[in-house]
C-alpha positions as a Markdown table, in Angstrom:
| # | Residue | x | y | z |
|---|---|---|---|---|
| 1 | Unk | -19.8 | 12.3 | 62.4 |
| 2 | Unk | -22.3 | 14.8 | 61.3 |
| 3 | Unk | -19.6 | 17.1 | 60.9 |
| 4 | Unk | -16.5 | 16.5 | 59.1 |
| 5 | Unk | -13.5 | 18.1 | 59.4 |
| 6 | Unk | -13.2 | 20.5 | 56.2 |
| 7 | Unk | -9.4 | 19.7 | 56.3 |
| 8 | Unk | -7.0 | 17.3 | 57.4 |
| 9 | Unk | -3.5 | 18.4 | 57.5 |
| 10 | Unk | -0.5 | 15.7 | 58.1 |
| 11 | Unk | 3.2 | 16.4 | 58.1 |
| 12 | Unk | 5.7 | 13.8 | 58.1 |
| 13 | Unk | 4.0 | 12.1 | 55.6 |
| 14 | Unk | 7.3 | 10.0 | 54.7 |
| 15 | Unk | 5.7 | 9.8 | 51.0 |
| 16 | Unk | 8.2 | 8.6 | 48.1 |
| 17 | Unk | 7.2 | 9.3 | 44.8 |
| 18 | Unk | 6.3 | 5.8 | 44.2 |
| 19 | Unk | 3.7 | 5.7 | 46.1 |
| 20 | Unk | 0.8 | 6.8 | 44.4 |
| 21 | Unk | -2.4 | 8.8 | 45.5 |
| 22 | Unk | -4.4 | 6.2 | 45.1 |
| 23 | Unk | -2.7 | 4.5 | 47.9 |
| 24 | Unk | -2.8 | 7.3 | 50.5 |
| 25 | Unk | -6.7 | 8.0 | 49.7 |
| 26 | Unk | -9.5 | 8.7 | 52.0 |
| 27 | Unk | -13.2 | 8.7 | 51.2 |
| 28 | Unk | -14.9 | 11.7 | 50.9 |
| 29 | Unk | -11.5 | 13.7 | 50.7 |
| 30 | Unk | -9.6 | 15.1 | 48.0 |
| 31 | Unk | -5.9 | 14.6 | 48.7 |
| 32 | Unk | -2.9 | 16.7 | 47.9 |
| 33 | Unk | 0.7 | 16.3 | 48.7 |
| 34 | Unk | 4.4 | 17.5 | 48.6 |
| 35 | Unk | 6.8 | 15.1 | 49.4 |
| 36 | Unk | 10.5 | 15.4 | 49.9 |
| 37 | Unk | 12.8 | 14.6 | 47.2 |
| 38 | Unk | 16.4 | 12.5 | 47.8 |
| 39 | Unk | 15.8 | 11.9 | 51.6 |
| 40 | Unk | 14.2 | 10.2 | 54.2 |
| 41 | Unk | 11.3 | 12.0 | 56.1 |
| 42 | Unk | 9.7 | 15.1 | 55.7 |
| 43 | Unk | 6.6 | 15.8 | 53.4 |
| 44 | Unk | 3.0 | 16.9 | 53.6 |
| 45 | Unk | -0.4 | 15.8 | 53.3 |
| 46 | Unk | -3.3 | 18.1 | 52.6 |
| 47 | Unk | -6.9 | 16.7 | 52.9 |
| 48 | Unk | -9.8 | 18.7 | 52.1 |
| 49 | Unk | -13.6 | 17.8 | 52.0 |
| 50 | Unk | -14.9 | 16.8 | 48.6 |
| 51 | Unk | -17.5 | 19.3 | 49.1 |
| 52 | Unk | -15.0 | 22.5 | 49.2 |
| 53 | Unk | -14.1 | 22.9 | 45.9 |
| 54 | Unk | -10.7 | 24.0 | 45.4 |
| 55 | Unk | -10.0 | 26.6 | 42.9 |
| 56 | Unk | -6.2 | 26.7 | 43.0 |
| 57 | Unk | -3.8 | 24.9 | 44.5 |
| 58 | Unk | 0.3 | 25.3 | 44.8 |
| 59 | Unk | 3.4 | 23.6 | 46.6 |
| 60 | Unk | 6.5 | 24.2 | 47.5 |
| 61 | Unk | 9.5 | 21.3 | 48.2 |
| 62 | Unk | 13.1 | 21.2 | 48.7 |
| 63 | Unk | 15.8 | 18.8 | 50.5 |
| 64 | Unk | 14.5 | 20.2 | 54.0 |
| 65 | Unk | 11.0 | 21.7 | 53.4 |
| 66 | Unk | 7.3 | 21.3 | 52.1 |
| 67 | Unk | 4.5 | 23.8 | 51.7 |
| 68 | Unk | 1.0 | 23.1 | 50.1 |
| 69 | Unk | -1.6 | 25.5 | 49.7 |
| 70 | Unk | -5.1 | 25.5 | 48.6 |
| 71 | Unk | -7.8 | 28.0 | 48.0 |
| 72 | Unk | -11.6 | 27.4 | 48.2 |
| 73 | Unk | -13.1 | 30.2 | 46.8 |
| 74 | Unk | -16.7 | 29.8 | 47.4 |
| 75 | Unk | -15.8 | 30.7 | 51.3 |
| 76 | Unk | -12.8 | 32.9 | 50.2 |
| 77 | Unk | -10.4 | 30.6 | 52.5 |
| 78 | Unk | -6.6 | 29.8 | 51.9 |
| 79 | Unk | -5.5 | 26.4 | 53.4 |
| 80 | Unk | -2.0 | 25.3 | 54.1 |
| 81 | Unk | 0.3 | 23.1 | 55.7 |
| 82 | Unk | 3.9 | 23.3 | 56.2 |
| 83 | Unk | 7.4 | 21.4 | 57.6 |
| 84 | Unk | 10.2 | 22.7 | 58.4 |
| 85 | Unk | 12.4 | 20.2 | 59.9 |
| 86 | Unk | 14.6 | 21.2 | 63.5 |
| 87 | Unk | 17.7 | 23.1 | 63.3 |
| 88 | Unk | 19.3 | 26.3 | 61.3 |
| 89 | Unk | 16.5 | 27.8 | 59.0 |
| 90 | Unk | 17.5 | 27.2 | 54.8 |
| 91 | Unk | 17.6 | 29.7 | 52.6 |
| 92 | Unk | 14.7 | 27.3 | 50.9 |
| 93 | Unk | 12.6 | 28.5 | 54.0 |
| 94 | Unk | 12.6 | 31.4 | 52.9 |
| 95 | Unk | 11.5 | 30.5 | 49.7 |
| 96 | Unk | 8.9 | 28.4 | 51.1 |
| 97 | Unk | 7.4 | 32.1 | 53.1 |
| 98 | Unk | 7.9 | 33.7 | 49.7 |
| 99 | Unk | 5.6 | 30.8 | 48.0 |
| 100 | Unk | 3.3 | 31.2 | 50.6 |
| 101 | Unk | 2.9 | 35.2 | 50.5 |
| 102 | Unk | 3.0 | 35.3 | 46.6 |
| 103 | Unk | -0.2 | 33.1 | 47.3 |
| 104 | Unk | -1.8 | 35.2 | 49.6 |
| 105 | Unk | -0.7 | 38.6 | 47.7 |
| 106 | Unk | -2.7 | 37.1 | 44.0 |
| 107 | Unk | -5.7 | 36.2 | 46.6 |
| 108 | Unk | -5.4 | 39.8 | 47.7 |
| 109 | Unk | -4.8 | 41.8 | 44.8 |
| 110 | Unk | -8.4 | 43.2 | 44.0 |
| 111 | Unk | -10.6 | 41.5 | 46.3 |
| 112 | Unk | -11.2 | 41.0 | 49.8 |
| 113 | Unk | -8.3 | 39.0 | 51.5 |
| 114 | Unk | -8.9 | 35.7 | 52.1 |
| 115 | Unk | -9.7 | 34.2 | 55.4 |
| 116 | Unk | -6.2 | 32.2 | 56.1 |
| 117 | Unk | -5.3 | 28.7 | 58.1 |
| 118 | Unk | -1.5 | 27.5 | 58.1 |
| 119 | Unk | -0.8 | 24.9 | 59.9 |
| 120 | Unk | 2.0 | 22.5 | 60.3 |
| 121 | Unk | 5.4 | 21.4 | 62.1 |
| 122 | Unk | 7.7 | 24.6 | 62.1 |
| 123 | Unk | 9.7 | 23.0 | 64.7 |
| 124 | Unk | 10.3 | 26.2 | 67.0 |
| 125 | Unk | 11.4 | 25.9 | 70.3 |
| 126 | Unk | 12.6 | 28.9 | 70.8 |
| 127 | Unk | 9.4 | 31.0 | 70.2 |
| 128 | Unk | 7.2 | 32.4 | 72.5 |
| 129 | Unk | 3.6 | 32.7 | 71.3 |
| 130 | Unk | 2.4 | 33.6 | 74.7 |
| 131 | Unk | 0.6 | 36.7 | 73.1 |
| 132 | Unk | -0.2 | 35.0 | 69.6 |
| 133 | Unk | 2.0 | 36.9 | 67.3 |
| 134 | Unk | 5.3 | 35.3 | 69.2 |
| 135 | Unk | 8.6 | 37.0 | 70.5 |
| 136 | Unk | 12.0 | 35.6 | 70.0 |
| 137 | Unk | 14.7 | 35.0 | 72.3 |
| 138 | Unk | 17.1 | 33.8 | 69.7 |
| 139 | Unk | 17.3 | 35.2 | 65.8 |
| 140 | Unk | 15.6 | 31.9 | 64.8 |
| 141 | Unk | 12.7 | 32.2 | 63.2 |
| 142 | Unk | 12.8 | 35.6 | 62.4 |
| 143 | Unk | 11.5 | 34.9 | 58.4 |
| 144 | Unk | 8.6 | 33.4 | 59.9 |
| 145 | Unk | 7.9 | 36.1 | 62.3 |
| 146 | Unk | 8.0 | 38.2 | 59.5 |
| 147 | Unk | 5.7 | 36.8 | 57.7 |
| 148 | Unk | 3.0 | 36.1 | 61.0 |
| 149 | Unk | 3.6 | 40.2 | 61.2 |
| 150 | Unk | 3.3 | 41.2 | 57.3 |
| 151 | Unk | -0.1 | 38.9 | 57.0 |
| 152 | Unk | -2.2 | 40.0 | 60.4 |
| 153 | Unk | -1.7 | 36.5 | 61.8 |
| 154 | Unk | -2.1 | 35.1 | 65.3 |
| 155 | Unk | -0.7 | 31.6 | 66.5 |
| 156 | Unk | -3.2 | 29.8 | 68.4 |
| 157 | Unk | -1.9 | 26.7 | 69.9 |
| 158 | Unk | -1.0 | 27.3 | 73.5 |
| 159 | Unk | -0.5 | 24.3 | 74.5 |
| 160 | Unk | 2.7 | 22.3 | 73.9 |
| 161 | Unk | 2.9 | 19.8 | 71.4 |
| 162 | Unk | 6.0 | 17.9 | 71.4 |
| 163 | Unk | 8.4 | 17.3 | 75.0 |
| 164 | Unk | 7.0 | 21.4 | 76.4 |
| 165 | Unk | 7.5 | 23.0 | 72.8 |
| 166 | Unk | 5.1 | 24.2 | 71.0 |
| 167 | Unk | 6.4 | 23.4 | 67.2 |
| 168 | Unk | 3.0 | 22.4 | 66.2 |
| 169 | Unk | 1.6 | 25.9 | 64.9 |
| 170 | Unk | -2.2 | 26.8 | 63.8 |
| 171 | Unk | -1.7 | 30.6 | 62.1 |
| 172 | Unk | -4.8 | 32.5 | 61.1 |
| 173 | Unk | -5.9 | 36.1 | 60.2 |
| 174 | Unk | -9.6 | 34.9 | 61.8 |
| 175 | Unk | -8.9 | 34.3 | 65.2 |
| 176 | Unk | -12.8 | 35.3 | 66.3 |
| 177 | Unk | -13.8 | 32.7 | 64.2 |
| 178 | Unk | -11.7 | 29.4 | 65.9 |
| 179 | Unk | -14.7 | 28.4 | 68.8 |
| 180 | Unk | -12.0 | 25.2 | 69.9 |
| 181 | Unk | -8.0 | 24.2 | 69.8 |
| 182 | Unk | -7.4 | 21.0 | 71.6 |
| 183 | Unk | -4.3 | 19.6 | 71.6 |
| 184 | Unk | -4.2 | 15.5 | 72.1 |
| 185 | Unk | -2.2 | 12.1 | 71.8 |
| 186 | Unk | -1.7 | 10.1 | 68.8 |
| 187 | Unk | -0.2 | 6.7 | 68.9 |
| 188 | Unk | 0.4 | 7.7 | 65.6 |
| 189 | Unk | 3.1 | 10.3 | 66.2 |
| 190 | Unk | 5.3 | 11.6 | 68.6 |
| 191 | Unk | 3.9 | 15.2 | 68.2 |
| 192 | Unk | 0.5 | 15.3 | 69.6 |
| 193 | Unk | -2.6 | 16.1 | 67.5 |
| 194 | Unk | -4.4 | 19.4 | 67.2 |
| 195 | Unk | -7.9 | 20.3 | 66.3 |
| 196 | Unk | -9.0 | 23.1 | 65.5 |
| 197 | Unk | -13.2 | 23.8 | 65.8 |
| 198 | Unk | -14.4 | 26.6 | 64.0 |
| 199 | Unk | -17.7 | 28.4 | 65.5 |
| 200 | Unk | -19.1 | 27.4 | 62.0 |
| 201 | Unk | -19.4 | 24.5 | 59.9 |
| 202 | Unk | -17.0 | 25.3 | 56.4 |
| 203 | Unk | -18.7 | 22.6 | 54.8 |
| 204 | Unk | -22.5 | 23.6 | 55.1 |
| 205 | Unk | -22.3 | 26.9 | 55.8 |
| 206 | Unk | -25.8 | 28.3 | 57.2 |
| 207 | Unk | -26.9 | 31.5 | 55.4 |
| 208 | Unk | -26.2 | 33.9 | 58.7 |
| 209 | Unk | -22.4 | 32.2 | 58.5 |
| 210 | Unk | -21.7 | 33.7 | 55.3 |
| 211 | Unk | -19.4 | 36.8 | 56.0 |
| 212 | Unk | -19.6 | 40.2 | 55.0 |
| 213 | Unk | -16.8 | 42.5 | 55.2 |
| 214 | Unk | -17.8 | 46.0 | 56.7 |
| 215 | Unk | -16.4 | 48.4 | 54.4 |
| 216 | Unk | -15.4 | 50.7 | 57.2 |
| 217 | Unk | -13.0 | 48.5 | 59.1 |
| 218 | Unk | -9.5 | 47.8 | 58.5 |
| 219 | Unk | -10.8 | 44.2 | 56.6 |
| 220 | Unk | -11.8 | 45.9 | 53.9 |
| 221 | Unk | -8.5 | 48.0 | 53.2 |
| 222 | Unk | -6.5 | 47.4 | 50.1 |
| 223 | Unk | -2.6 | 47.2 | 51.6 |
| 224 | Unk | -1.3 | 46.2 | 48.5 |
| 225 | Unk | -2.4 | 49.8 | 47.2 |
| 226 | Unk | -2.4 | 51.8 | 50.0 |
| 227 | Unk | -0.2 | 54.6 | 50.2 |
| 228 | Unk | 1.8 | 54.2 | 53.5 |
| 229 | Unk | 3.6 | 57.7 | 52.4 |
| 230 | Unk | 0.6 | 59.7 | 53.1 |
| 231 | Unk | -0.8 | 56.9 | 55.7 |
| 232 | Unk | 2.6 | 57.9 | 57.6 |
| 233 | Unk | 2.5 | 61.6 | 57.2 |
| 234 | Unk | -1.2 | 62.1 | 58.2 |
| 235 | Unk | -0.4 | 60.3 | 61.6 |
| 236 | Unk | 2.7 | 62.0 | 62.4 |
| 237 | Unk | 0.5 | 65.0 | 62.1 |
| 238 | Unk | -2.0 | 63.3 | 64.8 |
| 239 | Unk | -1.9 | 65.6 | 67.9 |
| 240 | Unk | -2.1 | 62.2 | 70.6 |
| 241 | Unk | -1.8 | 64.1 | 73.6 |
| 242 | Unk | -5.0 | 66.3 | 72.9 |
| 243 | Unk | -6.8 | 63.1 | 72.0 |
| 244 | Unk | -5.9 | 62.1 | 75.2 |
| 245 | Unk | -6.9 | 65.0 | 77.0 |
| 246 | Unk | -10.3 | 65.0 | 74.8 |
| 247 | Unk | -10.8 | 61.6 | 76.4 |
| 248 | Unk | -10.5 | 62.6 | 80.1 |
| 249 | Unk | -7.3 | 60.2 | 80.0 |
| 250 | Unk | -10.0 | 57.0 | 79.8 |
| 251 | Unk | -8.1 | 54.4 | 78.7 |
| 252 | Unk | -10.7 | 52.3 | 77.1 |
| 253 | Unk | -12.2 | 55.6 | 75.0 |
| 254 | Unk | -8.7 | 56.7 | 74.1 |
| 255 | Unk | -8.1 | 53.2 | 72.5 |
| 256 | Unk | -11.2 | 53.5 | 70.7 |
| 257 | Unk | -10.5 | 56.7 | 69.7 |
| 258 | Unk | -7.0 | 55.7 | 67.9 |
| 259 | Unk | -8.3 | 53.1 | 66.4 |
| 260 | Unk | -10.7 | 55.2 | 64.4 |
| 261 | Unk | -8.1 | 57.8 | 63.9 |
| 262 | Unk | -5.9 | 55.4 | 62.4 |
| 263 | Unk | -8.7 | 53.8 | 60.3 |
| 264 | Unk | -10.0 | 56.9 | 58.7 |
| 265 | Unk | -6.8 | 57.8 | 57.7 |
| 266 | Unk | -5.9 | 54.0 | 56.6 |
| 267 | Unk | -9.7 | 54.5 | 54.8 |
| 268 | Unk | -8.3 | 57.6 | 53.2 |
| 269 | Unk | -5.4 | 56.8 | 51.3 |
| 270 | Unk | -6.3 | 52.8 | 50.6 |
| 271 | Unk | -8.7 | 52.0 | 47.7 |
| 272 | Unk | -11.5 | 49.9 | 49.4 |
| 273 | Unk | -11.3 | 46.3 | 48.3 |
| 274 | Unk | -14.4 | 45.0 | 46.2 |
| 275 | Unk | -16.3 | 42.2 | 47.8 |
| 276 | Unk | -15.8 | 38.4 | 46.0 |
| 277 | Unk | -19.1 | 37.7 | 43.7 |
């Protein structure tokens, strides 16, 4: 079509080293892979456009799991897909999370944070993503909620994907900018398919889609240097009831209200991040 999909993620991928690249290759697409080592099943499969350029790429694999990541920096985006196969998590989960945020940390360090997309088979039944960062009703999973609560991300397949459970997860820090998720059958799978439609094209981006962070807004704080000590102590000091009262008791202007309480003093003790050249 006219528009390509910037990235096509597969898990599953059954890959053996033996099989080479060249043999799981599709035109116009750069391809990337982890696959699992010593056992049947698992693995992952990371297409992206050979017109996003990626600047650095990294995986993850063990006996159970796969993680690949890659980072396109002319649109300051992270990609990544991951499996985690059903039952108990692995202590190479956690590894896997602490691949993936070591990522996202280096992204992070000086700069703006990178606009983020993991997606994969996490093979949770037991999460409820009803209200996009997820609540647990068993301590499965509790790594990876974590991680979705450390990094600002919300879960945005609603629909089920596999026999009513949602396993099939789309997590992102840019929810406004995802216009689409469908979810759909394969014959290829016994998961269902999901795409993802973002309100602009990643490949051709029109001048008005390229993004500027406001530097007052809580995008453009530095968390990796902010200093929660003081960010804590100024808001215990916050006199909420008075704001309250200021307010009338109007819901909607309180709300707006905290929110630029607690951004002015983020905004004062967080260096501001410097935008990507």
């Amino acid at each position: 079509g006219n528009n390509p999909p910037p990235i096509i993620a597969i898990t599953e991928s059954w890959l053996k080293s033996y099989i080479t690249d060249a043999q799981v290759s599709m035109d116009n697409y750069q391809v990337f892979r982890s696959d699992r080592p010593d056992r049947v099943g698992g693995g992952c499969l990371l297409y992206v456009h050979d017109q996003l350029v990626v600047t650095k790429t990294d995986h993850y694999e063990d006996r159970h799991n796969n993680l690949i990541t890659c980072y396109v920096k002319s649109s300051n985006t992270l990609f990544a897909v991951v499996y985690r196969p059903p039952g108990q998590d692995t202590p190479g989960f956690r590894r896997l999370l602490d691949t993936l945020q070591q990522n996202i940390d280096t992204l992070s360090e000086n700069t703006i944070s990178p606009d983020i997309y993991i997606t994969g088979d996490f093979n949770y039944p037991h999460i409820d993503w009803d209200m996009g960062n997820g609540s647990r009703v068993d301590p499965q999973g509790q790594d990876l909620q974590e991680f979705v609560d450390r990094n600002f991300l919300t879960q945005i397949v609603s629909r089920p994907t596999r026999d009513g459970n949602v396993l099939d997860l789309v997590l992102t820090n840019v929810p406004r900018y995802v216009a689409e998720v469908q979810v759909m059958t394969t014959p290829l799978s016994d998961h269902d398919m999901v795409q993802v439609r973002l309100g602009f094209n990643l490949i051709n981006p029109s001048p008005a889609a390229v993004k500027e962070v406001d530097p007052h807004s809580f995008r453009a704080v530095n968390y990796h240097k902010a200093d929660f000590v003081e960010i804590n102590s100024d808001l215990s000091k916050v006199n909420w009831l008075e704001l309250w009262r200021l307010c009338d008791e109007d819901l909607e202007d309180f709300l707006e209200l905290f929110r630029l309480t607690v951004l002015q003093i983020t905004l004062n003790h967080s260096p501001v991040k410097e935008s990507r050249d």
